[in-house]
N, C-alpha and C positions, 0 to 999 in steps of 0.2 A: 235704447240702443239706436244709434244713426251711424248710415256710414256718410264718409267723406272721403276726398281725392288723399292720394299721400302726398309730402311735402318734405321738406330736408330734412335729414338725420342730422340731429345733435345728441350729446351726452348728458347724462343726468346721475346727479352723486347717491348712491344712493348703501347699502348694506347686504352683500351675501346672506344666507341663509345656512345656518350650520346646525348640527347636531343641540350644539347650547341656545339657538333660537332657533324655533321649530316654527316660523309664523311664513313660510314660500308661500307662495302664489300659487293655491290650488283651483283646480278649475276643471270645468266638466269636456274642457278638450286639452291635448297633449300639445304644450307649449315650450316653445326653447326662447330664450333671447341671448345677446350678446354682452361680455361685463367686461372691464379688462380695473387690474388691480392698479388703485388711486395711491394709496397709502400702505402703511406698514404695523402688523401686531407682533404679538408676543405668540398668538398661535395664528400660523401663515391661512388658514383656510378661513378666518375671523376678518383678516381684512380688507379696509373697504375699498369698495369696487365703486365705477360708474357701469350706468347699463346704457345701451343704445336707445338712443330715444328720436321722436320725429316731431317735428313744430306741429300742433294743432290749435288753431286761435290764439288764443295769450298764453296759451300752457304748452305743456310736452305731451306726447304718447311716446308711452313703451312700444319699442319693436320687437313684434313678437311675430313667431314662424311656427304654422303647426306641423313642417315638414325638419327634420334634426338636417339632412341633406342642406336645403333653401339655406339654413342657415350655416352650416361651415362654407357654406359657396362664397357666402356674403364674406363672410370671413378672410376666407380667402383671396377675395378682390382685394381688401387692406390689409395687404401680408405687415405693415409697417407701425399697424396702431395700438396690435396690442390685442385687441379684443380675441375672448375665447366663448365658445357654446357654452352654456349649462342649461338647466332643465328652469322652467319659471319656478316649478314647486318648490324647490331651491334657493329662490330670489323673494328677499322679505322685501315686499312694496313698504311696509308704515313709512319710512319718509318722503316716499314719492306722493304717498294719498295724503299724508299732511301737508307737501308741499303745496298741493291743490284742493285746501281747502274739503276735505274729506270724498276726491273723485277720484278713480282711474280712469283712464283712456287709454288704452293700447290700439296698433296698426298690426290687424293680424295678418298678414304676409300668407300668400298663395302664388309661389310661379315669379316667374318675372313677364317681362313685356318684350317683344319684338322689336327690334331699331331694326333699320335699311339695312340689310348683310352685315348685322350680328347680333348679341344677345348682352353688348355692351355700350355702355354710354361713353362718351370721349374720354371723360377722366377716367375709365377704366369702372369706374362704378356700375352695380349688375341694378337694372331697371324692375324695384320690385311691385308686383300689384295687390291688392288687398284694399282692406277694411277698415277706417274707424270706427270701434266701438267704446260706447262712453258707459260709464257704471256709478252711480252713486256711493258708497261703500260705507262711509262713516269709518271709525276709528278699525282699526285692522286688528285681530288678533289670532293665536294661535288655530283655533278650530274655526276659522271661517274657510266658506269653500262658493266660489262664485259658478253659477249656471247658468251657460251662455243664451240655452234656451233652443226650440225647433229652426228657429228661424237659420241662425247661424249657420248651423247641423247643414242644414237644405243647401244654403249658397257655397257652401264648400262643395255640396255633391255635383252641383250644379257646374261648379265651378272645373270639378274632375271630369264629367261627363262631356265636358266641352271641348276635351281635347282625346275622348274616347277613351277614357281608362276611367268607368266608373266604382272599379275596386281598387280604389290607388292608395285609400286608405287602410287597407288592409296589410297595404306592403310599407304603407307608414309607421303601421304598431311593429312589423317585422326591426324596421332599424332601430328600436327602441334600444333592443337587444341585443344589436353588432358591438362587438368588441371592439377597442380603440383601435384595431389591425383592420380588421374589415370596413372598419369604418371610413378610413383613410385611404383604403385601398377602392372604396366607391365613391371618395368624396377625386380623388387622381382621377377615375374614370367619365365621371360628369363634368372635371373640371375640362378634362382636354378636348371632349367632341362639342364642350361648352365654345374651347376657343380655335373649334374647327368647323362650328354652325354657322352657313349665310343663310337666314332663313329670307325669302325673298317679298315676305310682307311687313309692314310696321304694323304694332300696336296689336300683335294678337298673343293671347296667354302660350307661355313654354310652360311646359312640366317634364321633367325627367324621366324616361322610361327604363326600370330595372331590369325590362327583362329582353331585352331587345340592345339597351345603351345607346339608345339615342333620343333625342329632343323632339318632344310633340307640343305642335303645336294646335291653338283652338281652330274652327272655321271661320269665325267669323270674329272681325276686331273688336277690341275690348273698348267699353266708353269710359274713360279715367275717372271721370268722376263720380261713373256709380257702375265700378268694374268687379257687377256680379256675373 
């Protein structure tokens, strides 16, 4: 496992995950990414998708969020492209780990980052922070389940604490379970006091607060390139 800085989102072609291919992305933390439909089947939930992905050295990472929220926000900002949330356990990697030669890498996304009075970058794009983490895997199949290990676990807590809400994952398992109403109905309200924040430092972690509805941020600035 290594992290590294994040780097530009590009796309990667790859295969939904459906009831007739049972081989998603399981993993020992709660993952969303972003897919939006490439092509066309005969049964509509079968066809293929591209997933959001991020340059890492000569290959891709998966963009992956372990907040369902981070990620419709993300969404959000490119109301024009298409892309929609699903869950990774969902999402069959085998062409992306044969693309690369039997590896995954995903950018696990945590928060976004602070600009000068706002929480956006010029092209409208939401500034996010996180993780590369790289995994050997070999050929993919149905009953594999990847464990990201203590280490991960910590920099996330670490990660929450930093902005004083060290049970933020507890209210992350809660939106596992919002209906597509409420869902929407929290992803409006983050979105707006999203584009009512100046927060008055650059470069410190945001995280959404449920219970309050507003934007916390860390104390101290994030170093991009190893923004535990």
């Amino acid at each position: 496992m290594r992290p590294a800085p994040m780097d530009v989102p590009i796309p990667c072609a790859c295969t939904l995950d459906t009831s007739l291919h049972p081989s998603g992305l399981k993993t020992s933390l709660r993952l969303y990414g972003l897919v939006r439909t490439i092509g066309f089947s005969d049964t509509p939930a079968s066809a293929p998708v591209e997933i959001l992905c991020a340059a890492s050295g000569e290959g891709k990472a998966i963009r992956t969020f372990v907040s369902r929220l981070d990620a419709e926000l993300v969404a959000r900002s490119m109301p024009d492209s298409g892309y929609r949330v699903v869950p990774l356990a969902h999402f069959d990697p085998t062409g992306f780990i044969q693309q690369h030669q039997g590896w995954l890498t995903v950018h696990i996304t945590c928060g976004f980052s602070s600009q000068r009075d706002t929480l956006r970058l010029a092209d409208g794009d939401l500034p996010s922070l996180g993780w590369f983490i790289y995994a050997q895997t070999g050929p993919w199949s149905p009953e594999r389940f990847i464990h990201w290990g203590e280490e991960v676990a910590e920099i996330l807590l670490s990660a929450y604490r930093s902005v004083g809400m060290p049970n933020y994952n507890a209210w992350l398992n809660q939106l596992d379970e919002y209906s597509t109403q409420a869902m929407d109905d929290c992803v409006e309200i983050a979105w707006q006091t999203l584009l009512a924040c100046h927060p008055l430092r650059e470069n410190h972690r945001a995280l959404f607060n449920p219970m309050d509805e507003c934007w916390r941020f860390s104390d101290s600035p994030i170093d991009h390139y190893y923004p535990i």
